[in-house]
N, C-alpha and C positions, 0 to 999 in steps of 0.2 A: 456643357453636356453635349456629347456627341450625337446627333440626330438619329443614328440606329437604337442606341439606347432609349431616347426620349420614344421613340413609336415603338418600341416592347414595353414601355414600362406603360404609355395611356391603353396600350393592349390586355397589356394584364389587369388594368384596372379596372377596365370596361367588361373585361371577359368575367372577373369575382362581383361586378354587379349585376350582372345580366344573370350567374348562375341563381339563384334565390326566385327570379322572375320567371326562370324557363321550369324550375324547380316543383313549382306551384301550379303552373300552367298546365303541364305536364299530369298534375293530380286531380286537378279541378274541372279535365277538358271533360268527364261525364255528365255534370251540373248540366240543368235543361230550362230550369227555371230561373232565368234572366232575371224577375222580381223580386226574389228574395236573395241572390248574391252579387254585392258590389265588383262590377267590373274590375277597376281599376286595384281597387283595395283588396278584393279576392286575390290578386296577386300575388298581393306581399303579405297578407295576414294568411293563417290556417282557418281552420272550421272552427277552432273552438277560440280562436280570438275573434271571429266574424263572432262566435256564439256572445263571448264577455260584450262588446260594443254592444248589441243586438240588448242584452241585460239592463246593461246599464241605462242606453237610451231610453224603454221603457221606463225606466224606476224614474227619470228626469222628465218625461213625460207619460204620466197615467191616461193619459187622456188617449193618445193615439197607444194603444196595447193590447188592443185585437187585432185578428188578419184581416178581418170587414175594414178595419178602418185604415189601416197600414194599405192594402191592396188597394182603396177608393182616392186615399192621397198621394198613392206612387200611380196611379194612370191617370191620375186629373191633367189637363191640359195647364197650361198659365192662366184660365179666367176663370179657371176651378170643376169644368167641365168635365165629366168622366169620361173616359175613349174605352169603348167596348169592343170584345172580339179583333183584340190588335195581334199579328201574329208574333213571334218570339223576334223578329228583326225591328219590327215597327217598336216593341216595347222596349231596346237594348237603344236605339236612335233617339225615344222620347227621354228613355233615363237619362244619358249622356248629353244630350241636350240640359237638361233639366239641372244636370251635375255642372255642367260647365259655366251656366247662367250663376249659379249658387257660387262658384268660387269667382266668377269675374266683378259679381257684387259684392265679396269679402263678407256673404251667408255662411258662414261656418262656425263649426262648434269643436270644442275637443274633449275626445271623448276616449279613456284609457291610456292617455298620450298620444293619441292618432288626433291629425287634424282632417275634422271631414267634414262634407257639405249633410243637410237635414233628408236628403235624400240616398243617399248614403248609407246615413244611420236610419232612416227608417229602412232601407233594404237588410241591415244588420238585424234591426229591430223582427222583424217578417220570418229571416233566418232563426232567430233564437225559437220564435215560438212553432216552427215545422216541426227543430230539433227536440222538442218535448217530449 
């Protein structure tokens, strides 16, 4: 394969991945409330697939399915500690922290065919019950 071909064709492949990313981004850049929508997975899912995850995770765990509860276990520190009055940057740095920990330990669940970390899905979880 001739090398101009080869860098149009990883171009083109990279440019129909990225649309879906910039797609979403684009729709979601009004979101304010870092706590109830997954970074990452806000991405690539809409509102009403955040909404199904968010569902489901509840119904798999009754226990965490209020917002007291969901908002006290998405700002707990690692020794369970709640972090109060954190601004929306502090709370987007603990999340992803907290997300990334979750996937390096191979903490994850799958949930609708998405593979995601429990923080994650409780952010999905938080979203379904705003959208009531």
């Amino acid at each position: 394969m001739k090398r101009s071909v080869f860098i149009k064709a990883v171009l083109a492949i990279a440019a129909t991945a990225a649309l879906p990313v910039l797609y979403n981004r684009s729709r979601t850049k009004g979101r304010t409330n870092s706590l109830s929508v997954p970074g990452v997975l806000g991405d690539f899912c809409d509102d009403n697939e955040i909404y199904k995850i968010g569902v489901q995770y509840r119904s798999m765990v009754p226990t965490e399915s209020t917002k007291e509860k969901l908002t006290e276990l998405l700002l707990a520190n690692g020794k369970g500690k709640k972090n109060t009055s954190l601004s929306n940057a502090e709370i987007d740095k603990l999340l992803n922290k907290n997300i990334t920990k979750e996937y390096s330990d191979y903490n994850t669940m799958v949930i609708n065919g998405w593979i995601i970390s429990p923080t994650e899905a409780r952010q999905c979880a938080l979203f379904s019950l705003t959208k009531n």
